[in-house]
C-alpha positions in Angstrom: -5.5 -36.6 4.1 -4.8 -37.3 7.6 -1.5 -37.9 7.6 -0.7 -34.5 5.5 -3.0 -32.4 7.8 -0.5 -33.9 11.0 2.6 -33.2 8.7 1.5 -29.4 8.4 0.1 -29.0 12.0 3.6 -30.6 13.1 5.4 -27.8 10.3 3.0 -25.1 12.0 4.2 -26.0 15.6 7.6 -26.1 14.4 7.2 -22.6 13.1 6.3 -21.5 15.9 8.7 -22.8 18.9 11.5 -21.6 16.1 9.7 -18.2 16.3 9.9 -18.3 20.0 13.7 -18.7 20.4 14.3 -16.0 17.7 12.4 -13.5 19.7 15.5 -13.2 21.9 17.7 -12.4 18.8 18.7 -8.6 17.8 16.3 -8.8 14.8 12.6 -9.4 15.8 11.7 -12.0 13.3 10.7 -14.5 15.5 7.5 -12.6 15.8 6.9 -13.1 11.9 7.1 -16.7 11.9 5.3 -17.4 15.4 2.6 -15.8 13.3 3.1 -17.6 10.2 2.8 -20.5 12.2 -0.3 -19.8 13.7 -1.7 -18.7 10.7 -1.0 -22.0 9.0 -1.6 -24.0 11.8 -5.2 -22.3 11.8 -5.6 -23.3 7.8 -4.5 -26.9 8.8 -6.5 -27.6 11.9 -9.8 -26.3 12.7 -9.7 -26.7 16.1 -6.9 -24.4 16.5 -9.6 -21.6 14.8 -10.6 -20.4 18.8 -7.3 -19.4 19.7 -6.7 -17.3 16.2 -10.2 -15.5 16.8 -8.9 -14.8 20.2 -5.5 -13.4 19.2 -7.3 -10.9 16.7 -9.6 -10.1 19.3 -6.9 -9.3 21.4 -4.5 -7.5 18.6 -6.5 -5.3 16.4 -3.5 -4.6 14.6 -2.6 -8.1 13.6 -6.5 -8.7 12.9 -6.5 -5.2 10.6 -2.8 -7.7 8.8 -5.1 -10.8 8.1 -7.8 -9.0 6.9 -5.6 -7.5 4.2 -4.4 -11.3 3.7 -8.0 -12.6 3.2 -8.9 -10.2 0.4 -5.8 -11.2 -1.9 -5.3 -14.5 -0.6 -7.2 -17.7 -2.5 -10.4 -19.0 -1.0 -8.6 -22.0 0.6 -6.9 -20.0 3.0 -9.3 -17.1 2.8 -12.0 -19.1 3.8 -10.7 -20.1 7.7 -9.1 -16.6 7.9 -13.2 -15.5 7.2 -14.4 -17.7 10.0 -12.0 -16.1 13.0 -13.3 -12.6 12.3 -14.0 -11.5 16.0 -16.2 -8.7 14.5 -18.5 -11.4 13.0 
C-alpha cells in the first residue's frame, strides 16, 4: 500500500510540474492539471490536506469547483475533499 500511495504521490507531483510549464502556453491548461494534481495528490497523501484547505481558503472559486466534485464524486475521494472544507 505503500509503494502505490508513493507511485500516485510521484503521478500527483508529476501533474503538477507538467501543469506549471504549460501555464506559459497559448491555451491555459496548465492550470487544469496543476489542480488535478493537487487534488489527487490531496486523495493520496494526507499530509498534503493543509495546503488544499489553504488553497480553498484562499480561492473561493476553486473551493465553490470541489464542492460540486464532493457531492457527485464516490466517498473515497469525497471523503478527503470533506476534510479540507475551510468553512468547517
Amino acid at each position: 500500500m505503500l509503494i502505490v500511495r508513493f507511485l500516485i504521490s510521484l503521478l500527483a507531483i508529476t501533474m503538477i510540474v507538467v501543469g506549471t510549464v504549460l501555464m506559459v502556453s497559448p491555451v491555459p491548461l496548465g492550470i487544469l492539471i496543476i489542480l488535478l494534481g493537487v487534488l489527487i495528490l490531496v486523495i493520496a497523501n494526507p499530509h498534503a490536506r493543509p495546503m488544499l484547505k489553504w488553497i480553498r481558503h484562499r480561492w473561493p472559486w476553486f473551493s465553490a469547483r470541489v464542492r460540486d466534485l464532493e457531492e457527485h464524486a464516490p466517498s473515497g475521494v469525497a471523503g478527503p475533499l470533506r476534510e479540507t472544507d475551510p468553512d468547517t
